[in-house]
C-alpha positions in Angstrom: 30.8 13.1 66.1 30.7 9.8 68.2 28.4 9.5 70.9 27.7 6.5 73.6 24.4 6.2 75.1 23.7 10.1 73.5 26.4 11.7 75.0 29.4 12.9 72.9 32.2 10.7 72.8 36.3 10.9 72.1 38.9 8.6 71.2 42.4 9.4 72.5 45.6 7.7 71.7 48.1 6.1 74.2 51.7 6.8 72.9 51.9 3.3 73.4 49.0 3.0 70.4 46.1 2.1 73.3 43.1 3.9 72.4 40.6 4.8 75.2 37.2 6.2 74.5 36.2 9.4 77.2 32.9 10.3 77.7 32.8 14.7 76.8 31.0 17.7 78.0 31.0 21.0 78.2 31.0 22.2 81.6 31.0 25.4 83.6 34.3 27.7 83.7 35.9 28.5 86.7 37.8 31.6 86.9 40.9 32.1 84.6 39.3 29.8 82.3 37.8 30.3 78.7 36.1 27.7 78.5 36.0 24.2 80.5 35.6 20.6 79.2 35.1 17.3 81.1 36.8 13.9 79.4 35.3 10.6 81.7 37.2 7.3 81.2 35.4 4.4 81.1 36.4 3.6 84.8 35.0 6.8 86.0 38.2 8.5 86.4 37.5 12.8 85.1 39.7 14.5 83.8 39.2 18.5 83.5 40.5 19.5 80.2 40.6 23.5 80.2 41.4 26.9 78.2 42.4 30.1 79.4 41.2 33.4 78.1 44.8 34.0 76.7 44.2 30.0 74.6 46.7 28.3 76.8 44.8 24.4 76.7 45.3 22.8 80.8 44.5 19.2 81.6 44.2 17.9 85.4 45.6 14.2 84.4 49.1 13.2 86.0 51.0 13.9 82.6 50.1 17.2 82.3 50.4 18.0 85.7 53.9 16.8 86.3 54.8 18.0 82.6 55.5 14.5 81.6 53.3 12.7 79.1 54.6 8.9 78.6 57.0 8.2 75.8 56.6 12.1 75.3 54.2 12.3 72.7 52.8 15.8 73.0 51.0 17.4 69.7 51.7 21.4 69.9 48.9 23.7 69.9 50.4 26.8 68.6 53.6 26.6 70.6 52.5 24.5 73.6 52.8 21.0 74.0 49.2 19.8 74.7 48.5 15.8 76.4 46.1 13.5 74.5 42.9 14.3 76.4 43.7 18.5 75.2 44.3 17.1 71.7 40.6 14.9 71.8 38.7 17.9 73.1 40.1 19.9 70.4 39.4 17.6 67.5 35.9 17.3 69.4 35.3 21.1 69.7 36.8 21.2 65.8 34.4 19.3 64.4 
């Protein structure tokens, strides 16, 4: 596992190949949720990556949100299409 400063670290790809590193950690559910991640870029912006008890994976960044992911690179998690933060937490949460 990476870590920066002791916390747990992630690398996600761009489709465009840019890899960004996002602070991780686990963080209270809400309800309808499983279990609850959140992904910090280095500029502060958090993103609130998500599972519900029935294993569909949610993400609050604009791609997943509007359903579009840039260049539409989306890696399937069973049969949903999951953005790059989903598919860092999981390799994270994998590991």
């Amino acid at each position: 596992m990476t870590s920066i400063y002791g916390q747990a670290a992630v690398s996600a790809e761009s489709p465009e190949g840019e890899e960004t590193i996002y602070l991780v950690r686990r963080v209270p559910a809400r309800a309808a949720e499983w279990q609850a991640v959140s992904c910090t870029k280095p500029d502060g912006t958090e993103y609130r990556v998500s599972e519900s008890p029935a294993g569909v994976w949610s993400c609050s960044c604009p791609a997943a949100t509007v359903g579009q992911h840039r260049g539409g690179r989306w890696r399937k998690v069973g049969e949903q299409a999951v953005c790059k933060h989903v598919r860092a937490v999981l390799d994270w949460l994998l590991e």
